[in-house]
Backbone bond lengths (Angstrom), bond angles and torsions (degrees), N, CA, C in turn:
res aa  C-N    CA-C-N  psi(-1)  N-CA   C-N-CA  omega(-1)  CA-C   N-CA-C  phi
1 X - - - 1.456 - - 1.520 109.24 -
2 X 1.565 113.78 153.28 1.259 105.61 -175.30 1.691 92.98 -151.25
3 X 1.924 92.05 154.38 1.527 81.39 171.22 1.596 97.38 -129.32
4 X 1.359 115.75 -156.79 1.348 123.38 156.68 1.557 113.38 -148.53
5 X 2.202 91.19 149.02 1.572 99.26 -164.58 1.843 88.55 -111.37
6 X 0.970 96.34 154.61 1.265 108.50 167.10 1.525 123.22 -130.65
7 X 0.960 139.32 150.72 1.449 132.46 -127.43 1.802 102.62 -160.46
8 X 1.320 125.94 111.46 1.741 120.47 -158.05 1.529 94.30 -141.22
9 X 1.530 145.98 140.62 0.737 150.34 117.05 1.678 115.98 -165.81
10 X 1.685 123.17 -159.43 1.455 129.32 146.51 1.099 108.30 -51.12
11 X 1.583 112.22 131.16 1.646 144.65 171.78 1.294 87.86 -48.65
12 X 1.360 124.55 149.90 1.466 148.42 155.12 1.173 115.01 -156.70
13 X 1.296 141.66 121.59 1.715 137.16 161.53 1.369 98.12 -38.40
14 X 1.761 93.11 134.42 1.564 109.03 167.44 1.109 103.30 105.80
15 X 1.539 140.86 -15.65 1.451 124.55 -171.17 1.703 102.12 -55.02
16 X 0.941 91.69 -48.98 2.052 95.23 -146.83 1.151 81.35 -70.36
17 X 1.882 169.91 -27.73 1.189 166.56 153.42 1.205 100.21 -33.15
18 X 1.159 133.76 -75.45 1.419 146.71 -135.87 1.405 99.94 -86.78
19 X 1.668 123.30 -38.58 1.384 118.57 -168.81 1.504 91.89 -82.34
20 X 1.115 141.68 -39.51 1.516 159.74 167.42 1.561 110.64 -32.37
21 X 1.169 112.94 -71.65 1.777 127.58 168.61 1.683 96.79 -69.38
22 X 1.102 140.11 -17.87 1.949 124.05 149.41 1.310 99.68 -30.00
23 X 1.410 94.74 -82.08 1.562 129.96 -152.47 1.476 101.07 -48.92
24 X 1.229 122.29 -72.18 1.315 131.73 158.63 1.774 136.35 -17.78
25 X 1.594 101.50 -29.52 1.560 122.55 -177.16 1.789 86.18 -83.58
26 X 1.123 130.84 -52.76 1.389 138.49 -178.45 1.230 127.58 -66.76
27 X 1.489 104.74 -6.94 1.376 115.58 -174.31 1.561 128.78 66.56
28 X 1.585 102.52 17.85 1.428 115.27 -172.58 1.871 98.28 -82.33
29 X 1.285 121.89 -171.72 1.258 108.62 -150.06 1.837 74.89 -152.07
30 X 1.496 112.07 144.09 1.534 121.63 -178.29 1.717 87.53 -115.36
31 X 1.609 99.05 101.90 1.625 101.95 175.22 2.140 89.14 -80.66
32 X 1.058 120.42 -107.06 1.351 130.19 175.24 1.718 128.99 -72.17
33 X 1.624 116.79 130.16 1.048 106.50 155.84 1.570 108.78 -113.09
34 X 1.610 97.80 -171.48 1.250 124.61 -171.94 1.391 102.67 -150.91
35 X 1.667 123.44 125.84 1.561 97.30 159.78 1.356 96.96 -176.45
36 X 1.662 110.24 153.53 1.531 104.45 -172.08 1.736 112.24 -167.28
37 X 0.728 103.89 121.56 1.887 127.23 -170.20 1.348 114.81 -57.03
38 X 1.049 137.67 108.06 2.156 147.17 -139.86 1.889 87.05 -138.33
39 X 1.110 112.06 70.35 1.781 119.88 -176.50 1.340 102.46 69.88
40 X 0.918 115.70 -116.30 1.366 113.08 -164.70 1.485 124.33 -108.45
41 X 1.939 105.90 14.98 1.523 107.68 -173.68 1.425 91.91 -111.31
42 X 1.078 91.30 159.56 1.884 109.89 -165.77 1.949 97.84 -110.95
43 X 1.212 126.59 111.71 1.648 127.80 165.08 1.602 105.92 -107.12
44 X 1.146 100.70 145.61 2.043 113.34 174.51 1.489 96.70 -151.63
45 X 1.059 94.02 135.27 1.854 96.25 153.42 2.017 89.78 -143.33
46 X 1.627 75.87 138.89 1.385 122.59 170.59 1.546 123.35 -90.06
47 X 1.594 102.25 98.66 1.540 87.46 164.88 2.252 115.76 -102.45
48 X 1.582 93.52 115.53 1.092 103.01 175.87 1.326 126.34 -106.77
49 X 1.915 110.56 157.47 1.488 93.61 178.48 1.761 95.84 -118.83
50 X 1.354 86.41 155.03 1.935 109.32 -159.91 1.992 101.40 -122.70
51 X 1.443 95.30 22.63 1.276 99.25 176.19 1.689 115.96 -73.35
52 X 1.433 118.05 -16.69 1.376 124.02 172.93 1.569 120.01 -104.92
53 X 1.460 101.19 -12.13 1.690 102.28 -166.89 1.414 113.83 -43.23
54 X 1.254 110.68 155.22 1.372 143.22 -169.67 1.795 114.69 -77.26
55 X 1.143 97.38 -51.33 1.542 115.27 177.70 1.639 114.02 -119.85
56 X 1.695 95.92 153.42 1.606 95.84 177.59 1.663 122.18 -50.51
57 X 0.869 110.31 150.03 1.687 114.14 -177.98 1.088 107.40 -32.99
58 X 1.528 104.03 -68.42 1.765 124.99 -155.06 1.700 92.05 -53.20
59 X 1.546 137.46 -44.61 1.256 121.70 -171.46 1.061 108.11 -77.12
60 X 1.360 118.72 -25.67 1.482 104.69 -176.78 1.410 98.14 -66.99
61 X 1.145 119.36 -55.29 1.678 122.24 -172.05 1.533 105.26 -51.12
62 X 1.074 137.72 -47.27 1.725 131.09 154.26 1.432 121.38 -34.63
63 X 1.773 104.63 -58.12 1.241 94.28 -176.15 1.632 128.34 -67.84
64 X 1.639 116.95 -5.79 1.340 125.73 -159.40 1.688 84.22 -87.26
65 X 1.206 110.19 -55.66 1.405 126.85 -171.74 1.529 109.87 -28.09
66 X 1.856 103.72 -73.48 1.103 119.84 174.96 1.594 133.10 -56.71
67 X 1.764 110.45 -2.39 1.386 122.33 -178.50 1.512 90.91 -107.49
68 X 1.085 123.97 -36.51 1.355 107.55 -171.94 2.154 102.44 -73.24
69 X 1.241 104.72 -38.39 1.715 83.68 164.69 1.971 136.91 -72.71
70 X 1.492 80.23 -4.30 1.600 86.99 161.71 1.382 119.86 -66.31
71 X 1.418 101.19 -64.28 1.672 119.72 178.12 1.764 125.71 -67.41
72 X 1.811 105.81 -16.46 1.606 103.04 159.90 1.797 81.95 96.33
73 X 1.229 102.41 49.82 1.905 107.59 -178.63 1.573 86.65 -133.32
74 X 1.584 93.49 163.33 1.824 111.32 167.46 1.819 80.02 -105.03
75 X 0.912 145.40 147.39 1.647 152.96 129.26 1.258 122.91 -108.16
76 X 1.172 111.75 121.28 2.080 111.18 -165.61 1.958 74.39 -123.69
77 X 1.221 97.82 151.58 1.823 130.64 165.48 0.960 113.33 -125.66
78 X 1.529 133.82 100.70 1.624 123.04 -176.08 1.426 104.76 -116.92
79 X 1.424 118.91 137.70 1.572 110.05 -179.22 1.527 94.77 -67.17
80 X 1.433 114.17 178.57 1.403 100.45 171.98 1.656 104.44 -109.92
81 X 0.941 116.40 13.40 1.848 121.07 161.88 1.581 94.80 -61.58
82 X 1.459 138.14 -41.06 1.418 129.28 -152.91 1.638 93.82 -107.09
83 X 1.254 112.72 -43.02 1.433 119.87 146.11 1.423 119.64 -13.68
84 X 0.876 119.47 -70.66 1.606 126.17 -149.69 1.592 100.27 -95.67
85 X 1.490 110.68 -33.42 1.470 109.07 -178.88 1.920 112.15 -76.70
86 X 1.028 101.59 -25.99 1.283 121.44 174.04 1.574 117.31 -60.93
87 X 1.482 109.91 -47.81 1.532 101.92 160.47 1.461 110.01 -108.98
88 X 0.977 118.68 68.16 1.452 118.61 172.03 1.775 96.28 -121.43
89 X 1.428 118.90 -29.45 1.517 126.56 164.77 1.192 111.36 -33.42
């Protein structure tokens, strides 16, 4: 199973570490990134696989959420079941 994170705010050293060691505490796995700096806002999307995770999605998907408003991030976790149906429109 796999989902994807996507990752929005001001550039700061350390994003892609920190969202990385998330994923990592959960045992989720960073198959591919993507990501690239538009002045001074920082975008990534993460394609991860959640075939081992630790915790149910939905918390993980809370908890990414709720770290990225610590740090001054948007962080979305989408399985890619909602993913995929989502652009299939």
């Amino acid at each position: 199973m796999q989902a994807v994170i996507s990752v929005v705010g001001r550039d700061k050293v350390g994003i892609l570490k920190d969202v990385a060691t998330k994923c990592a505490d959960h045992n989720v796995n960073v198959i591919d990134v993507s990501q690239t700096v538009l002045q001074d806002m920082f975008t990534m999307i993460m394609l991860v696989d959640i075939s081992n995770i630790d915790v149910k999605f939905g918390d993980f998907s809370a908890e990414m959420e709720s770290y990225g408003s610590e740090i001054g991030m948007q962080i979305r976790a989408m399985h890619e079941d909602i993913f995929n149906s989502m652009h299939r429109i």
